[in-house]
N, C-alpha and C positions, 0 to 999 in steps of 0.2 A: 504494500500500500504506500502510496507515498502520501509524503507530509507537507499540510502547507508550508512549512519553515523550509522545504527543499524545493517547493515551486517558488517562493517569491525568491528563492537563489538564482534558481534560471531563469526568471522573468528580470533581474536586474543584468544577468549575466547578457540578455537576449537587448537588454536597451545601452549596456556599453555596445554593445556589438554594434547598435542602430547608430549611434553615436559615431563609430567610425566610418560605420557605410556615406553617413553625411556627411561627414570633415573627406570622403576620399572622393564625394560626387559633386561637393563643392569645387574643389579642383578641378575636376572634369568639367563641371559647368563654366565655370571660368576660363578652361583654355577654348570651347567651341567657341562662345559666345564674342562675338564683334559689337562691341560697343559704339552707337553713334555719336556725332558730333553735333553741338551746337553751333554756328557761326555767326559771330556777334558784327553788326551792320555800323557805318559812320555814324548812325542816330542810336548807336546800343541799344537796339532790335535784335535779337539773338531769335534766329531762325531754325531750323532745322528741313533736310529734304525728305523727298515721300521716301526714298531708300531708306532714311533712318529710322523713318518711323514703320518700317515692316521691320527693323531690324531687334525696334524694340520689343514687337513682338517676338519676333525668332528666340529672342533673350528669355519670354517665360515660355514656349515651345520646347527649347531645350531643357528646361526645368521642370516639365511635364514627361519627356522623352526619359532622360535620365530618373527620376523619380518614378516612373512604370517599369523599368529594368531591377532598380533597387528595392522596391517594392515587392517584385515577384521573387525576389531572392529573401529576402527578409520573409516573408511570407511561406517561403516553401522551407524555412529553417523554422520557424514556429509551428509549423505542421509536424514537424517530425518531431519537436522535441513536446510538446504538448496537445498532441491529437488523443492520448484519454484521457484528458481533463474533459473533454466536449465542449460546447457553446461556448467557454471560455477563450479558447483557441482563436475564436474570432475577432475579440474583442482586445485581446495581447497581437495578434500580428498588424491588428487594424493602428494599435496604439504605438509599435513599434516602427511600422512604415511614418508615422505621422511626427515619433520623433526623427525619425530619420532625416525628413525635410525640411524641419525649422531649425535642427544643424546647418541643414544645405543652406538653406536659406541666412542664416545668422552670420555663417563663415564668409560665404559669397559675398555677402556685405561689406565683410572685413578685407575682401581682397579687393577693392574697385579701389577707381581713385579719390574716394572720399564723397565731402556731402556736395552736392551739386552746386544748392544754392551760394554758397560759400565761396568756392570757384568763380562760379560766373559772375560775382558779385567784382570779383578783381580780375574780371577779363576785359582787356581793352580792343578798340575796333580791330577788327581783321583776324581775331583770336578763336579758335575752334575750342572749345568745351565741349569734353567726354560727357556721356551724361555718368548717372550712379551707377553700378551695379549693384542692381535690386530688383526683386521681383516686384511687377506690375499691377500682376492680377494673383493677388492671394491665394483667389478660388482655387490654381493650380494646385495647390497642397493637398486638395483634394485628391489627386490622381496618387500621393504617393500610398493614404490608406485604403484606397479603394484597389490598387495592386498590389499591394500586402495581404491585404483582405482575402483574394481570390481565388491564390491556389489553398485554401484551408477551405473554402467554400467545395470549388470545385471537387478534392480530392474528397471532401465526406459526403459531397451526393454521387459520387460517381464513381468510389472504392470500393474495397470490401464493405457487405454486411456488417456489424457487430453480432456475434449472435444472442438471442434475446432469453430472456427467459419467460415460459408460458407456464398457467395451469392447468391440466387436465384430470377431471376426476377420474378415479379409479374404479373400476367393480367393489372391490374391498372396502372402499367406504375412506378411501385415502385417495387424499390430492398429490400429484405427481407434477413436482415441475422440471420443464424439458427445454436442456437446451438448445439440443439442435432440433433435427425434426422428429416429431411425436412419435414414431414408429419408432426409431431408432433405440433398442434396449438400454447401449451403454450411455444414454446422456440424460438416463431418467432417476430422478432421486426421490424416493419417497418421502411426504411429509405429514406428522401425524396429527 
């Protein structure tokens, strides 16, 4: 039987682990992602072109992309390590994908070139300003527990059975519970 004292071991052991997956997908997102440019006008009018502004998209696209890889990994290691807990499993790899992301997210922050506003605040005409690295749209954090989430979903409607236990009454006046199938002599144990 195991102990709760021995699953919240592996449930902190499973959220260092999400911890790294984020601090190593941070990196990753950081080296795809092309940050665009502001460019400040003779009236310090800082514009930007339509290229950058698909770019800034691209920037939380990649942090969905990444985050749906890390997710199903993270996901299929909480499957294994906590699939007979039941129901719970769901709610640990959902939890662990999610921190995985606001690592990603928190680190990424920490590697741009700073806060924007600040920047631009001391850019004079003709001066291109990066913008921040940061995510845009929040919502993407969504995608990291919902692919955490899926291979624990997937694998318990679509794996083995558990086998169950049923009662059947007996001729004798004794209830018989069976594990496997009811005919089956050896998985019947009488109960009185």
């Amino acid at each position: 039987m195991v102990t709760s004292h021995r699953v919240v071991s592996w449930v902190g052991i499973l959220a260092g682990l999400a911890v790294v997956v984020g601090a190593l997908a941070s990196l990753l997102w950081a080296r795809l992602v092309r940050l665009p440019a502001y460019v400040v006008d003779a009236n310090y009018f800082a514009t930007i072109s339509e290229r950058g502004h698909t770019e800034v998209i691209a920037s939380d696209a990649w942090f969905v992309v990444i985050g749906l890889a890390a997710g199903l990994v993270l996901g299929g290691v909480a499957w294994s390590w906590f699939r007979n807990l039941g129901w719970p499993v769901a709610l640990i790899s959902t939890g662990a994908g999610l921190l995985a992301g606001l690592v990603c997210w928190g680190v990424g922050q920490l590697l741009g070139p700073g806060p924007f506003d600040v920047r631009l605040a001391q850019a004079q005409p003709g001066d291109s300003v990066v913008i921040a690295f940061a995510l845009h749209a929040p919502a993407a954090l969504a995608a990291w527990g919902l692919a955490a989430v899926t291979p624990s979903m997937l694998l318990a409607a679509l794996g083995p059975e558990q086998p169950e236990l049923r009662a059947h009454p007996d001729p004798r006046g004794r209830t018989t519970l069976a594990v496997a199938a009811p005919d089956d002599p050896r998985a019947q144990v009488g109960v009185e």
